[in-house]
C-alpha positions in Angstrom: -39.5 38.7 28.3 -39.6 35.4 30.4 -35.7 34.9 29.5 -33.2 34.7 32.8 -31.4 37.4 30.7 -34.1 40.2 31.1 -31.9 41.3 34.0 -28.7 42.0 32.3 -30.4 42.9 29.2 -31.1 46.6 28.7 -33.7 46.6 26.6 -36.1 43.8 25.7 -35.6 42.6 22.3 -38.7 41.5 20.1 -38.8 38.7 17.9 -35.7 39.4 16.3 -32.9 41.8 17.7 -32.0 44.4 15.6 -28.5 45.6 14.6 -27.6 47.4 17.9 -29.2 44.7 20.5 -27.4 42.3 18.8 -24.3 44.1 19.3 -25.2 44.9 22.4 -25.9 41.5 23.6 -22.7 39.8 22.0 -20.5 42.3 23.3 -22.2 41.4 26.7 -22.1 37.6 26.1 -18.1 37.9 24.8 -17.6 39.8 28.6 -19.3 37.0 30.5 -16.5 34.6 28.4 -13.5 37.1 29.7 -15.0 37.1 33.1 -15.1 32.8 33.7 -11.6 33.0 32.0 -10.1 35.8 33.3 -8.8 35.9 29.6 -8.9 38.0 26.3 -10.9 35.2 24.5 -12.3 36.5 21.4 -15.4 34.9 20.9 -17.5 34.7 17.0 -21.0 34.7 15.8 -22.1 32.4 13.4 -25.5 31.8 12.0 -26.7 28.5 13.1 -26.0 26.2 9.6 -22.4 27.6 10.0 -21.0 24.7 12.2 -21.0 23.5 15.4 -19.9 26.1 18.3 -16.3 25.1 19.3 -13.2 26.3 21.1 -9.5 25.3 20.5 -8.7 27.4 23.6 -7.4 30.4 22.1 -11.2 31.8 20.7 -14.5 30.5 20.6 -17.1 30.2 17.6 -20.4 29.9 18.8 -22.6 28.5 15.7 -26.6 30.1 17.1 -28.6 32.4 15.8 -29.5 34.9 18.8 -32.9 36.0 19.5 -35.2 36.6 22.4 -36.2 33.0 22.8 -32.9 31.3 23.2 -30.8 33.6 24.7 -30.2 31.9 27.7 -29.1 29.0 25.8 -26.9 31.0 23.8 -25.4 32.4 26.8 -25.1 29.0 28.2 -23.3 27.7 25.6 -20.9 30.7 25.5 -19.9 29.9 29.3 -19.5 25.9 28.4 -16.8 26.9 25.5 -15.2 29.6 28.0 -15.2 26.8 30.3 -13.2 24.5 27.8 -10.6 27.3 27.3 -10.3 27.8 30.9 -9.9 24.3 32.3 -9.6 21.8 29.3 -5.9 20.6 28.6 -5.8 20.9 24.6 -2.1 19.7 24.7 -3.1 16.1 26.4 -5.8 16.2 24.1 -3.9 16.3 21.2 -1.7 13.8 22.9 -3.9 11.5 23.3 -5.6 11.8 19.7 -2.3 10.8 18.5 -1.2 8.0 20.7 -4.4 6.3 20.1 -4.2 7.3 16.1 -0.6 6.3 16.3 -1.8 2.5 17.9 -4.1 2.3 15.2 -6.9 2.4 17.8 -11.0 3.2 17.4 -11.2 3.7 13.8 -9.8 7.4 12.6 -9.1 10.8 14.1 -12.6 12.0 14.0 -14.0 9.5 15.9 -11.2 9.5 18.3 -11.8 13.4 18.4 -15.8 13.1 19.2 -15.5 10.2 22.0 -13.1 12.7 23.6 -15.1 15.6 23.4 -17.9 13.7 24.7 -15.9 12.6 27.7 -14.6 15.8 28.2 -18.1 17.6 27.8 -19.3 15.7 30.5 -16.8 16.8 33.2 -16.7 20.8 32.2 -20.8 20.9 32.5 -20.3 19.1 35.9 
């Protein structure tokens, strides 16, 4: 396996992981989340067509379908959302969704909502 993960990982998965690696490896992926956060953030698996992998700040959903060729992105993504609940301000967010909603400002709440997760995307993967 030519995945960053074949360290941590104790077995090496084949195409698709069966019941227990999967179990294994989202157990493992859920304690990297508690780790960055020093938090009980309780982190789901979705198949992929499920949504897009969010956090409100209080759990995570991460929308991927694991297997031995995107792992590391899997993992990566975990850690971006455990980074959200860890440093991201959902409060001023909402705050600020409402001031500019309540100034009748950019055109709705959803696209108020993306330009700020954009913005705020940009600073938790620096």
């Amino acid at each position: 396996m030519n995945t960053k993960s074949a360290y941590w990982l104790s077995h090496t998965p084949t195409e698709k992981f069966n019941l227990i690696e999967l179990a294994h490896t989202q157990r493992a992926i859920s304690n990297f989340v508690k780790i960055l956060t020093k938090k009980e953030i309780p982190v789901e698996f979705f198949e992929q067509n499920q949504g897009d992998s969010m956090t409100d700040g209080k759990k995570i959903a991460i929308s991927s379908t694991i297997n031995m060729h995107n792992i590391d992105s899997v993992v990566g993504l975990a850690l971006h959302e455990g980074a959200h609940c860890k440093h991201t301000d959902f409060y001023v967010l909402k705050k600020i969704t409402n001031r500019l909603l309540h100034d009748n400002l950019m055109g709705g709440r959803r696209w108020i909502e993306l330009l700020l997760n954009f913005i705020e995307d940009r600073r938790i993967d620096n």
